[in-house]
C-alpha positions in Angstrom: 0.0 0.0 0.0 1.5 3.5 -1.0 2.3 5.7 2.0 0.5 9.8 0.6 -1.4 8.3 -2.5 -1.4 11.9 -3.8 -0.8 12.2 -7.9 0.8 15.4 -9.2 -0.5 15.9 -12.6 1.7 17.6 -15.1 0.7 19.0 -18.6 3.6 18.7 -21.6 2.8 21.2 -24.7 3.4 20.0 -28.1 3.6 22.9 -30.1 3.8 22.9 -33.7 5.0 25.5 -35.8 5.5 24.1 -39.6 6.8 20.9 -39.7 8.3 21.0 -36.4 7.6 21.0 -32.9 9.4 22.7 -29.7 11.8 20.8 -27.8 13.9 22.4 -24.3 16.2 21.2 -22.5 16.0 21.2 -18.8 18.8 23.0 -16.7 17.1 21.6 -13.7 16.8 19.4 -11.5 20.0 17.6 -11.9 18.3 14.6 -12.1 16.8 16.2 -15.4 19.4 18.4 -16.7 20.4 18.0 -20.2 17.6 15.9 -21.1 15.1 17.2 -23.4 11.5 17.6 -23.1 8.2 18.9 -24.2 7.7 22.6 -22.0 5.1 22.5 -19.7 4.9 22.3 -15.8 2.3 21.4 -12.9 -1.2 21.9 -12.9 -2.6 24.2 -10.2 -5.7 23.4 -7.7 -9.0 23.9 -9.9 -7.1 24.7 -13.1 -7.0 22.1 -16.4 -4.4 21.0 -18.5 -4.9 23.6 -20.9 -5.0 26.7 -19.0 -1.7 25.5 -17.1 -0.2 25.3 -20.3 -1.1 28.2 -21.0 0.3 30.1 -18.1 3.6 27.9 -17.8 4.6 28.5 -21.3 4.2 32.2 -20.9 6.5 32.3 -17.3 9.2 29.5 -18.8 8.8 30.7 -22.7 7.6 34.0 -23.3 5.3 32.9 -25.4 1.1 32.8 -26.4 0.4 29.5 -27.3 -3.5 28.1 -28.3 -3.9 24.5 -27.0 -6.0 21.9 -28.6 -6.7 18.2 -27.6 -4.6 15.7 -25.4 -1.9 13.8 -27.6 -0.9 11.3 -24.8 -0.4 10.3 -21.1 2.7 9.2 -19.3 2.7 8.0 -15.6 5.6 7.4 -12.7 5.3 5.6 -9.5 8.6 6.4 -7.8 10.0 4.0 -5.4 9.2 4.6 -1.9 5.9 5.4 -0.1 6.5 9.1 0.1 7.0 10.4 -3.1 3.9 11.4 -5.0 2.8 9.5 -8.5 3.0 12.0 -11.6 1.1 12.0 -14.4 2.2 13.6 -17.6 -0.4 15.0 -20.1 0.8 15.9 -22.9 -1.8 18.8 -25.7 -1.6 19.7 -28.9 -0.9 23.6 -29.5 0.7 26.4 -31.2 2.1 29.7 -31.0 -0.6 32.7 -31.0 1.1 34.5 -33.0 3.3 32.2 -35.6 5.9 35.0 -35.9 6.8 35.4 -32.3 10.0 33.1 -31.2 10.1 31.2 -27.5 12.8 32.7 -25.1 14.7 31.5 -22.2 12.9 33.1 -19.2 13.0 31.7 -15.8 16.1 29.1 -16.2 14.1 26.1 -16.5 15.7 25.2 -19.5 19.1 26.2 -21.1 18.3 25.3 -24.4 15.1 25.2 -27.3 14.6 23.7 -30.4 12.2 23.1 -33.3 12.5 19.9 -34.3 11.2 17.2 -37.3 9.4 13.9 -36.5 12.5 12.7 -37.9 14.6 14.1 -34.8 12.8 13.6 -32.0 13.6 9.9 -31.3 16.9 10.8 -32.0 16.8 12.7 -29.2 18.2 12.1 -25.3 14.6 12.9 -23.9 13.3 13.1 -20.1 11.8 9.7 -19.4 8.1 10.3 -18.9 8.3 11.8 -22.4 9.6 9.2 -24.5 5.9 7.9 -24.6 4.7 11.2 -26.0 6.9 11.0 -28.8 4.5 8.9 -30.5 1.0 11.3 -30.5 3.6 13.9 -31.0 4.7 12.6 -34.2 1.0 12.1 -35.2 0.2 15.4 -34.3 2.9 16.6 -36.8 1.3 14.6 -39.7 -2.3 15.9 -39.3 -2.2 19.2 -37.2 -5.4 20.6 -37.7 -7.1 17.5 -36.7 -5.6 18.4 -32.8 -6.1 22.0 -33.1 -9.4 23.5 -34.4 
């Protein structure tokens, strides 16, 4: 029997631009640094996936985005009673504004990219997102069916 039971649910934005989607690299924790990721962060009491997105790409990115429909779900159950279950959600969306260009904000992340389908496996990626990479991939072939 888990010791807290809680679950700390995390949204991951997808966000496609072209033929490409945004990757960052996490500068923190050092359990995560240097591996890449969708952007995104923790949900906040009452709020959903997209609205957090919205807010968390703005204070790590700098940046509008529209979010569309869920593209997949990770989970972890850490060893130990204490530490809480996460569950990563990860949404379709793109920038507002098409012209405007993520920044580096609030040290999250040291790095950004825009990457192909092609890449992204390729790629040393944070664990709960390797499953994402799939409805990420899809997302690329038929934007418009995520995003209305």
């Amino acid at each position: 029997m888990r010791g807290s039971g809680s679950m700390i649910e995390v949204a991951a934005a997808v966000i496609q631009r072209r033929d490409r989607v945004l990757v960052a690299r996490r500068a923190r924790p050092a359990s995560l640094a240097g591996k890449w990721e969708f952007p995104g962060g923790k949900l906040e009491p009452g709020e959903t996936g997209q609205e957090a997105l919205g807010r968390e790409i703005v204070e790590e990115l700098d940046l509008r985005v529209e979010v569309g429909a869920a593209l997949g779900r990770s989970h972890r159950v850490p060893p130990g009673e204490e530490a809480p279950d996460l569950r990563l959600t990860a949404y379709a969306a793109r920038p507002v504004d098409p012209g405007d260009e993520p920044r580096l904000v609030d040290g999250t992340h040291d790095d950004l990219r825009w990457v192909t389908a092609e890449e992204l496996p390729t790629l040393d990626l944070a664990p709960l997102d390797v499953p994402l990479v799939e409805g990420a991939v899809a997302f690329l072939a038929a934007p418009d069916d995520h995003l209305r």
